[in-house]
CHARMM-style PDB file with segment names, atoms N, HN, CA, C and O in Angstrom:
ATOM      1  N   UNK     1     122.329 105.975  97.913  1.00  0.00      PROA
ATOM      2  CA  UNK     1     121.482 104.818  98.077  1.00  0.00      PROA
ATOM      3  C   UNK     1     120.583 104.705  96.842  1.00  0.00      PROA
ATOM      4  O   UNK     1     119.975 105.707  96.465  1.00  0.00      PROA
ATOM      5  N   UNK     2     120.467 103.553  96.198  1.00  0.00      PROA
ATOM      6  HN  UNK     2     120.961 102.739  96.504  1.00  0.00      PROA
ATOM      7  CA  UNK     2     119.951 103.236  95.066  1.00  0.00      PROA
ATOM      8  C   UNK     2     118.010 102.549  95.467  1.00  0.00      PROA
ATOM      9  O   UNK     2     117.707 101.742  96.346  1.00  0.00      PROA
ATOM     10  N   UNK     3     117.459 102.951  94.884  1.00  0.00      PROA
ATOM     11  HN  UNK     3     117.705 103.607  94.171  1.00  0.00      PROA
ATOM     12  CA  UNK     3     115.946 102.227  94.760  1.00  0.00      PROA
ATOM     13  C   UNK     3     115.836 101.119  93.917  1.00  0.00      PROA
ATOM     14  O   UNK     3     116.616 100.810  93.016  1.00  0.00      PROA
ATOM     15  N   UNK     4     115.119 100.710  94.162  1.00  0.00      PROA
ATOM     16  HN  UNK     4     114.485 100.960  94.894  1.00  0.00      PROA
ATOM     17  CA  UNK     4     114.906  99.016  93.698  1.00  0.00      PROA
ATOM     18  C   UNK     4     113.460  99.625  93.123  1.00  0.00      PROA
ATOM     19  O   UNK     4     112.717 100.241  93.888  1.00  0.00      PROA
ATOM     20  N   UNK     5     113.083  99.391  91.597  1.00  0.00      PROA
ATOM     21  HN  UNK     5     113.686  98.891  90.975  1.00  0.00      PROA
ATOM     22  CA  UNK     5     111.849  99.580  90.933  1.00  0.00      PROA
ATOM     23  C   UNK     5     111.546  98.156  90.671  1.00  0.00      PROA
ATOM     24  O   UNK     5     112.074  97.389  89.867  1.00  0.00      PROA
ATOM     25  N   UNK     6     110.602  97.964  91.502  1.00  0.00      PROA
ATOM     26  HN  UNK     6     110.173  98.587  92.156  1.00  0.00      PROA
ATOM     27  CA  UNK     6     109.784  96.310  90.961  1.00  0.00      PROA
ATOM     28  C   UNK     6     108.715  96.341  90.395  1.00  0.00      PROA
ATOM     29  O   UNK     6     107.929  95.431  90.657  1.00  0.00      PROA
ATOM     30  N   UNK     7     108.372  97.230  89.577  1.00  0.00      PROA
ATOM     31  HN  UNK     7     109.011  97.970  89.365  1.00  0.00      PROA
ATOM     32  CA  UNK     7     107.323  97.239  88.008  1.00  0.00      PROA
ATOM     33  C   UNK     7     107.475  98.958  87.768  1.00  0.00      PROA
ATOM     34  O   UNK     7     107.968  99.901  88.386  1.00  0.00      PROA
ATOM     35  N   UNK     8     106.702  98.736  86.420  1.00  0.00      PROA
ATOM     36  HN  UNK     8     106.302  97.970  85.917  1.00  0.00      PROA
ATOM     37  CA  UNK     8     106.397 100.085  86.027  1.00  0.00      PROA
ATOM     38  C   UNK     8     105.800 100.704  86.822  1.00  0.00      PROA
ATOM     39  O   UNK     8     104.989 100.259  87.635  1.00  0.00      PROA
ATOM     40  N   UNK     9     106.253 102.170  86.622  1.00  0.00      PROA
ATOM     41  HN  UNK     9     106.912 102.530  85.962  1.00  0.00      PROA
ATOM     42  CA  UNK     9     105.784 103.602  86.880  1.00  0.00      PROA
ATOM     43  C   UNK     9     105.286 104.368  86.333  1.00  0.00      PROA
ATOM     44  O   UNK     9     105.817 104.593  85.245  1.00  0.00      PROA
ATOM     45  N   UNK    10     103.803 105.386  86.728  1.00  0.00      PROA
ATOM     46  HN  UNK    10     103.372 105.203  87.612  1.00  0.00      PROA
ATOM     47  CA  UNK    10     103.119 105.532  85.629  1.00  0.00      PROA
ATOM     48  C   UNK    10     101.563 105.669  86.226  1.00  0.00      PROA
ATOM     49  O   UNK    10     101.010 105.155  87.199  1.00  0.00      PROA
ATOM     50  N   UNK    11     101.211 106.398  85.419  1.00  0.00      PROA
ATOM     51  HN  UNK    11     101.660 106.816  84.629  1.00  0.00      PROA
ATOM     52  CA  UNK    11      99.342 105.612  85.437  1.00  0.00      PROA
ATOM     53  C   UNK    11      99.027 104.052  85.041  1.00  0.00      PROA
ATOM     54  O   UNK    11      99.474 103.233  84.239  1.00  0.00      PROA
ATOM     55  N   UNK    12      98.199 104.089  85.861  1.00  0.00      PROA
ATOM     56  HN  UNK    12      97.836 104.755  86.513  1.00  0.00      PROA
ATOM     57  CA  UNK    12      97.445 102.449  85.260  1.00  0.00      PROA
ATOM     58  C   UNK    12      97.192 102.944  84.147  1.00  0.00      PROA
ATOM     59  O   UNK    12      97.142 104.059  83.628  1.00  0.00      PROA
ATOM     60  N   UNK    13      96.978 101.462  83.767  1.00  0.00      PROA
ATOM     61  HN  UNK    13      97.018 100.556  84.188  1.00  0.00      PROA
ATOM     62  CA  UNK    13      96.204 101.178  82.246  1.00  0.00      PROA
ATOM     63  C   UNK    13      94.448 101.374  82.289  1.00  0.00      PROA
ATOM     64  O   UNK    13      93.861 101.272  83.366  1.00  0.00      PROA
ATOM     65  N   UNK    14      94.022 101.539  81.555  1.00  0.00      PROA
ATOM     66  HN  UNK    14      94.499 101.622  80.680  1.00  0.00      PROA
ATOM     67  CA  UNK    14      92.887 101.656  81.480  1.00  0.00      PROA
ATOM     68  C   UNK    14      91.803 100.582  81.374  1.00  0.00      PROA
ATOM     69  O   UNK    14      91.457 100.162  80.270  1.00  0.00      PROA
ATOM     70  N   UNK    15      91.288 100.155  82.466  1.00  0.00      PROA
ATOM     71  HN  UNK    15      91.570 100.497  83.362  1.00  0.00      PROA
ATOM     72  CA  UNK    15      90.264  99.311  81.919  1.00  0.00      PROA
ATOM     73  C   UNK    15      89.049  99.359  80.788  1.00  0.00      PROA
ATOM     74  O   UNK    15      88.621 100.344  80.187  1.00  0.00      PROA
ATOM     75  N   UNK    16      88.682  98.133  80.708  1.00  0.00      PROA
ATOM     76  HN  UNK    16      89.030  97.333  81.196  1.00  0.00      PROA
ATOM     77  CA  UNK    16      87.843  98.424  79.268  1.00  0.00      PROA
ATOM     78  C   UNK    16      86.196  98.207  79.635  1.00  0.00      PROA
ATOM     79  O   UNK    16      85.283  98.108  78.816  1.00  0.00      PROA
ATOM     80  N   UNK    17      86.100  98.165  81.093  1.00  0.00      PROA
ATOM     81  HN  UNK    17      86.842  98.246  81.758  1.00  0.00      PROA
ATOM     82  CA  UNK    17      85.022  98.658  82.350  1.00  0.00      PROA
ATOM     83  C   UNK    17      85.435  98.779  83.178  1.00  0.00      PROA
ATOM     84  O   UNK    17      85.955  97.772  83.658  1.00  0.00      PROA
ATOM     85  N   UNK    18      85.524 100.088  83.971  1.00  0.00      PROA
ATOM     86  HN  UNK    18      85.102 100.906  83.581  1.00  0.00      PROA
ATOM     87  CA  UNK    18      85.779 100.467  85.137  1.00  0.00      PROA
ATOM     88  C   UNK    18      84.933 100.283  86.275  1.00  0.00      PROA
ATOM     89  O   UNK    18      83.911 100.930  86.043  1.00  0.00      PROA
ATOM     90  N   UNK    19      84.872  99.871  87.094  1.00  0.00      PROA
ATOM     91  HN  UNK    19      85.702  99.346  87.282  1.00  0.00      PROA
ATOM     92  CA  UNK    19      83.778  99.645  88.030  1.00  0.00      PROA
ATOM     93  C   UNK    19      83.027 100.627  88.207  1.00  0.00      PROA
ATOM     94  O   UNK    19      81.803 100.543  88.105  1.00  0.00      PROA
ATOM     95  N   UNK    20      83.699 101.779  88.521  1.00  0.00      PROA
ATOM     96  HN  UNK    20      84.693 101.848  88.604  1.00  0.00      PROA
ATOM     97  CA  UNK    20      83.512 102.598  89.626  1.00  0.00      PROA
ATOM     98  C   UNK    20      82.561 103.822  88.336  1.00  0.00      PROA
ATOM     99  O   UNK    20      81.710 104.647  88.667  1.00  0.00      PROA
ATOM    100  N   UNK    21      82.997 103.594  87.090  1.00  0.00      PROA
ATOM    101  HN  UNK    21      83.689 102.924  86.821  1.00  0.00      PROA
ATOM    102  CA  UNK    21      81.610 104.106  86.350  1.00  0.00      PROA
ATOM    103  C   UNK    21      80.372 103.932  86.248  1.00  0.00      PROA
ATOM    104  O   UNK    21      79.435 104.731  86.267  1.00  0.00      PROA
ATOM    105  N   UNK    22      80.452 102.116  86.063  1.00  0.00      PROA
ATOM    106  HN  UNK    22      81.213 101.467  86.047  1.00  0.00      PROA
ATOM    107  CA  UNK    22      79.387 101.343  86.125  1.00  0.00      PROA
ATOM    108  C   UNK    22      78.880 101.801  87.554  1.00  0.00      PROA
ATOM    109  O   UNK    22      77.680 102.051  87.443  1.00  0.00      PROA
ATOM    110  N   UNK    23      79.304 102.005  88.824  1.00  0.00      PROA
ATOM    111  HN  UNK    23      80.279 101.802  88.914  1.00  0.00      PROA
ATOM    112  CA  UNK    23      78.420 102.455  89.851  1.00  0.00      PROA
ATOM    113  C   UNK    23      78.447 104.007  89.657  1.00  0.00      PROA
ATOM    114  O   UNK    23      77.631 104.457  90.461  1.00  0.00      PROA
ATOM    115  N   UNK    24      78.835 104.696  89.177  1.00  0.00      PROA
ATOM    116  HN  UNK    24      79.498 104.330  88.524  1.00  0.00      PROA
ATOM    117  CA  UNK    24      78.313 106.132  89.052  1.00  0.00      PROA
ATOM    118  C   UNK    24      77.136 105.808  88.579  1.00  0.00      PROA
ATOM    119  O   UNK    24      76.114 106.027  89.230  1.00  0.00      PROA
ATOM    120  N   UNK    25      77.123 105.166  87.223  1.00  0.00      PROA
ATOM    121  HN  UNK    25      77.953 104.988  86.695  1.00  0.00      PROA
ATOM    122  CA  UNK    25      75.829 104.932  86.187  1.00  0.00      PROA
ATOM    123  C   UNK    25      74.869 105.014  87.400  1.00  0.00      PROA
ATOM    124  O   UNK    25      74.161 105.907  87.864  1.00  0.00      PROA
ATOM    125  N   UNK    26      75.068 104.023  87.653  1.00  0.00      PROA
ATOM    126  HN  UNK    26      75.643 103.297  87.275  1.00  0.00      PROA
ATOM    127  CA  UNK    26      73.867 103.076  88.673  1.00  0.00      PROA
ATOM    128  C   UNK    26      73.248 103.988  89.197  1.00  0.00      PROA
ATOM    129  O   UNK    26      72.176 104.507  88.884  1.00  0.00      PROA
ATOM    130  N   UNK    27      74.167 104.247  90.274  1.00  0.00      PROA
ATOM    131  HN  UNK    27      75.037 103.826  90.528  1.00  0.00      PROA
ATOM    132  CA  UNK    27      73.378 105.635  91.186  1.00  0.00      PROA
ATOM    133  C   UNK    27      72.945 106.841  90.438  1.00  0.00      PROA
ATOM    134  O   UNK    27      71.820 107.238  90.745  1.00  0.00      PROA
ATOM    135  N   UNK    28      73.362 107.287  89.837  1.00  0.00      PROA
ATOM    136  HN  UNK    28      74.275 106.964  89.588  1.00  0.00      PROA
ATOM    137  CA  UNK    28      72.897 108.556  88.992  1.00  0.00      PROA
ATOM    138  C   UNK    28      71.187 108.267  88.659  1.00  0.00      PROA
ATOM    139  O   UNK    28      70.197 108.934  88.958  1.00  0.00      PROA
ATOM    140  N   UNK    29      71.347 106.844  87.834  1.00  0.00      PROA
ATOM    141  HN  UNK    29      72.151 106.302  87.590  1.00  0.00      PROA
ATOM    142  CA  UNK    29      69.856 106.355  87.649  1.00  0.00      PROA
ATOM    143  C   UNK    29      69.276 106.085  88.422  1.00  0.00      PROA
ATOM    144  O   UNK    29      68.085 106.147  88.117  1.00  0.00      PROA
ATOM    145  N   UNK    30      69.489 105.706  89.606  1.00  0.00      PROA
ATOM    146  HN  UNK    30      70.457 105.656  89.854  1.00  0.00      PROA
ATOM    147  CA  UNK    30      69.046 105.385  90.719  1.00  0.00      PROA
ATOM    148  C   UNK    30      67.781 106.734  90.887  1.00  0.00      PROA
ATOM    149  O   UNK    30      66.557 106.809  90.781  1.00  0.00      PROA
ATOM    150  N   UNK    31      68.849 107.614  91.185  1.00  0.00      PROA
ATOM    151  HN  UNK    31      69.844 107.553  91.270  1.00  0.00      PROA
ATOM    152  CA  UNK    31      68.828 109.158  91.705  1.00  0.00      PROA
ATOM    153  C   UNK    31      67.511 109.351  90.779  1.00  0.00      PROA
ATOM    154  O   UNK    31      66.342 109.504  91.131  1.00  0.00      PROA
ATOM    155  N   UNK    32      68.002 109.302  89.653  1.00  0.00      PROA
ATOM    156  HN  UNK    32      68.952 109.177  89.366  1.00  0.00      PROA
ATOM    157  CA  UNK    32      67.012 110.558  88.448  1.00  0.00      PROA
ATOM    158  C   UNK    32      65.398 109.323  88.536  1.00  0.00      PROA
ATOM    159  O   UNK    32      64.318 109.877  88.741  1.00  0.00      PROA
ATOM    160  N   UNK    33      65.410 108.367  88.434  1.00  0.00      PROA
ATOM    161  HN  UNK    33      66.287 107.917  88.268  1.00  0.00      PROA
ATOM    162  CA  UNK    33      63.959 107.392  89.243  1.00  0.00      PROA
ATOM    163  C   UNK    33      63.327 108.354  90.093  1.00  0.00      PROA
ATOM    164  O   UNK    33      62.326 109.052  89.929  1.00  0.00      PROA
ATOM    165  N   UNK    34      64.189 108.223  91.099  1.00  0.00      PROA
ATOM    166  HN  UNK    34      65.002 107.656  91.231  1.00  0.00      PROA
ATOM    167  CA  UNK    34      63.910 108.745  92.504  1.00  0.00      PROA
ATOM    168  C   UNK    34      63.400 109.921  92.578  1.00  0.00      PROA
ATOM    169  O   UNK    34      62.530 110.124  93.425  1.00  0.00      PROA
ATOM    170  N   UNK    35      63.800 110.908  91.756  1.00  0.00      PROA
ATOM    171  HN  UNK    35      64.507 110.743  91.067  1.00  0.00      PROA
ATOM    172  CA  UNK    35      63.643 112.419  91.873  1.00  0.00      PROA
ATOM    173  C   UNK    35      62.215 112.312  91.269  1.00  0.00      PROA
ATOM    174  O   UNK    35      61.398 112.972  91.911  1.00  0.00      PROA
ATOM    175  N   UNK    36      61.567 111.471  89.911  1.00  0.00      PROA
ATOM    176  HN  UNK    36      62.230 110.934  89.390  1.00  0.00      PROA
ATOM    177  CA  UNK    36      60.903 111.483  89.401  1.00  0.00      PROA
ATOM    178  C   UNK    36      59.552 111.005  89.686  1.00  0.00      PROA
ATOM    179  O   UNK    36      58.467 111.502  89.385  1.00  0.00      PROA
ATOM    180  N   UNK    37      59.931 109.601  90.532  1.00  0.00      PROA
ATOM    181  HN  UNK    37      60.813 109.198  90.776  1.00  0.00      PROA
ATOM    182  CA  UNK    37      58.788 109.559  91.702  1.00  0.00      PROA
ATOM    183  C   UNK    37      58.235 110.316  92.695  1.00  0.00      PROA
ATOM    184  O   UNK    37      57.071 110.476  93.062  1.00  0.00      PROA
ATOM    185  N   UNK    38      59.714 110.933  93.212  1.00  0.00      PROA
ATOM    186  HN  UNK    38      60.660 110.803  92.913  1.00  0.00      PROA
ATOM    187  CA  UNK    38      58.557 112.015  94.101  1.00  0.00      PROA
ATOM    188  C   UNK    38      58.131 113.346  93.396  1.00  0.00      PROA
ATOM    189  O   UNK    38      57.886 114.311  94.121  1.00  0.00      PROA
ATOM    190  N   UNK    39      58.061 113.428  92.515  1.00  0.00      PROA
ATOM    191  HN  UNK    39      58.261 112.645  91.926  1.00  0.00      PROA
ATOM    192  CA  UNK    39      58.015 114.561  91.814  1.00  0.00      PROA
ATOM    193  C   UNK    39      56.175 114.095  91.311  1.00  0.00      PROA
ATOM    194  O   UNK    39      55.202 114.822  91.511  1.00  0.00      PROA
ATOM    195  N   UNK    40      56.148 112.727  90.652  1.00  0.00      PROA
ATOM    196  HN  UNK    40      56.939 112.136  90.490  1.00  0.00      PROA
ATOM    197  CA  UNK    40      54.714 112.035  90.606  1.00  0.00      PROA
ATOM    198  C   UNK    40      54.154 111.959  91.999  1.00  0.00      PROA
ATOM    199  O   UNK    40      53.033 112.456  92.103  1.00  0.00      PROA
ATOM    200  N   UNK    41      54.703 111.422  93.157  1.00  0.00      PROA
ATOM    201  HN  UNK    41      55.614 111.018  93.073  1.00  0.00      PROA
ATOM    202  CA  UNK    41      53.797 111.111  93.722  1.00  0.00      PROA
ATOM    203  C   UNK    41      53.497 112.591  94.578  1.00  0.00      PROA
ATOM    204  O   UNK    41      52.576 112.395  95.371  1.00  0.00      PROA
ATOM    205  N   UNK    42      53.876 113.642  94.626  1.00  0.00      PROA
ATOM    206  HN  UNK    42      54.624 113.802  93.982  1.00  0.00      PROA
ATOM    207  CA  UNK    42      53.871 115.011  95.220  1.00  0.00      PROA
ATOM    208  C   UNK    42      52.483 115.519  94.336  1.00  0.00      PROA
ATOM    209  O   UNK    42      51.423 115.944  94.795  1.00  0.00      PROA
ATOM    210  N   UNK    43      52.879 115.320  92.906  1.00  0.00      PROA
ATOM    211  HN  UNK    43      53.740 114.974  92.533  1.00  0.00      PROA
ATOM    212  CA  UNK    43      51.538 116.004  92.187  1.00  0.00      PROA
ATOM    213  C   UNK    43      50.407 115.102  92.509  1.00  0.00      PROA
ATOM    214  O   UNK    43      49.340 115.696  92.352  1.00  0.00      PROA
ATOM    215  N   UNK    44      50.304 114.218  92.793  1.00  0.00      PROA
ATOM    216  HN  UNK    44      51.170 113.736  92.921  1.00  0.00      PROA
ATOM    217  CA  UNK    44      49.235 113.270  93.044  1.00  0.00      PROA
ATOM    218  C   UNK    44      48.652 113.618  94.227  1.00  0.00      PROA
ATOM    219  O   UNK    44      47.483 114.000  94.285  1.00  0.00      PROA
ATOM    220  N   UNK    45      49.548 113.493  95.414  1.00  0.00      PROA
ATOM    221  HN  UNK    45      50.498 113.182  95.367  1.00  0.00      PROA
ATOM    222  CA  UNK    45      49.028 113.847  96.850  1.00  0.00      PROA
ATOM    223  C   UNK    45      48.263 115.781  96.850  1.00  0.00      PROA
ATOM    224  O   UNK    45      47.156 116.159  97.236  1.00  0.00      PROA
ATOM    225  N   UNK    46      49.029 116.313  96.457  1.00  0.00      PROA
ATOM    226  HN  UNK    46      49.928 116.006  96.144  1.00  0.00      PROA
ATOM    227  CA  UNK    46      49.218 117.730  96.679  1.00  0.00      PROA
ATOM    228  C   UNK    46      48.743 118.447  94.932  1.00  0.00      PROA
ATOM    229  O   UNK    46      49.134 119.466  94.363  1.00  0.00      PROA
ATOM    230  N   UNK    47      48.066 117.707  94.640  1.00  0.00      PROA
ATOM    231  HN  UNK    47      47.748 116.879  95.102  1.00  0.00      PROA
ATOM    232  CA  UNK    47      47.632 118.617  93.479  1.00  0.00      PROA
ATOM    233  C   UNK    47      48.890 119.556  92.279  1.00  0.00      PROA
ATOM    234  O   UNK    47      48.654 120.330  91.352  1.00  0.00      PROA
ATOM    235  N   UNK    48      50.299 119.005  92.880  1.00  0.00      PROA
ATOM    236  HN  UNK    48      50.491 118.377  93.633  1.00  0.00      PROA
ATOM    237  CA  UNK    48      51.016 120.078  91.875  1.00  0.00      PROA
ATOM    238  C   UNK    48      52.436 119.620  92.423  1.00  0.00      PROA
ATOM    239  O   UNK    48      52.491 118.649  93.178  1.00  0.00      PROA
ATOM    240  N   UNK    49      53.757 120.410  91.996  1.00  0.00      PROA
ATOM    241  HN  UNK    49      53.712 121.199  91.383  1.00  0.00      PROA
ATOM    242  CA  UNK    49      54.735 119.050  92.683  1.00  0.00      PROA
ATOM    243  C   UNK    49      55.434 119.810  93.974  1.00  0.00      PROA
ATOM    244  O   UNK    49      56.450 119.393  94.530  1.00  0.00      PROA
ATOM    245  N   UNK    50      54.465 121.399  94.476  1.00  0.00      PROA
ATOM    246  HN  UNK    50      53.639 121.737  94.024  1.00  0.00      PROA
ATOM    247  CA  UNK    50      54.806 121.972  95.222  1.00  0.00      PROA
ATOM    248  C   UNK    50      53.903 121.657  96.217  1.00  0.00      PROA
ATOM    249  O   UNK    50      52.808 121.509  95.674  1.00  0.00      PROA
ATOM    250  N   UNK    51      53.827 121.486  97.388  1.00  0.00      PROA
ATOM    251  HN  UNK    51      54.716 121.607  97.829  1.00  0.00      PROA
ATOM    252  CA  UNK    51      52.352 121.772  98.379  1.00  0.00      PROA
ATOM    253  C   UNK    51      52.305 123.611  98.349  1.00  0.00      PROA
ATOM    254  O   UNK    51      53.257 124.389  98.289  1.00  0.00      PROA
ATOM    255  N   UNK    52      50.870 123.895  98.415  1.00  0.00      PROA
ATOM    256  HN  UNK    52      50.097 123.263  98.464  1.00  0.00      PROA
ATOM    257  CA  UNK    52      50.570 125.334  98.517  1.00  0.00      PROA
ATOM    258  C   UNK    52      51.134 126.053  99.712  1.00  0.00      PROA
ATOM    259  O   UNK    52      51.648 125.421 100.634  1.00  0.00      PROA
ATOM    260  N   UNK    53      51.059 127.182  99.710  1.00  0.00      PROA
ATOM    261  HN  UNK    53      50.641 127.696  98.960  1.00  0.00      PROA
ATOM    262  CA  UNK    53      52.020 128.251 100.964  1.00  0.00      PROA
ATOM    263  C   UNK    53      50.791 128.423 101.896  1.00  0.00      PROA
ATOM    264  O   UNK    53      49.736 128.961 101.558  1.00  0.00      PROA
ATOM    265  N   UNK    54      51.136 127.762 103.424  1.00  0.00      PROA
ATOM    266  HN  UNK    54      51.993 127.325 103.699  1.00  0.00      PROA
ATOM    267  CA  UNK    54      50.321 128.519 104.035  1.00  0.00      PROA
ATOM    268  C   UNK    54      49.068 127.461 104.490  1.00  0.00      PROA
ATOM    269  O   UNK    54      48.089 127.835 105.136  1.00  0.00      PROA
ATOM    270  N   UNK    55      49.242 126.380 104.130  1.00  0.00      PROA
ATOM    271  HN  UNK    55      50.038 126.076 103.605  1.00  0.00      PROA
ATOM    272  CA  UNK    55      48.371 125.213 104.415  1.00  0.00      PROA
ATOM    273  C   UNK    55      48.218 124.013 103.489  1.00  0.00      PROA
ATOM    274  OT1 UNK    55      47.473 123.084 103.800  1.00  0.00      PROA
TER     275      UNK     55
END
């Protein structure tokens, strides 16, 4: 029994923007914001970006 190939076989081609980078980007930056705000607003509340042990 013979197969019928109706296009190439293969990896895709490469786009010249991938979406799915452009949303890595995103979120990554998203993320590293995020980490950085609470990292400010922790030293602000709590004097340091740890709260103290014990109270």
């Amino acid at each position: 029994m013979t197969s019928m190939n109706t296009g190439p076989r293969g990896a895709r081609p490469a786009a010249e923007n991938d979406v799915y980078t452009v949303l890595m980007l995103i979120s990554a930056a998203f993320a590293l914001v995020a980490t950085i705000y609470l990292v400010v607003r922790s030293a602000s509340m709590f004097g340091g970006v740890l709260p103290a042990a014990g109270g």
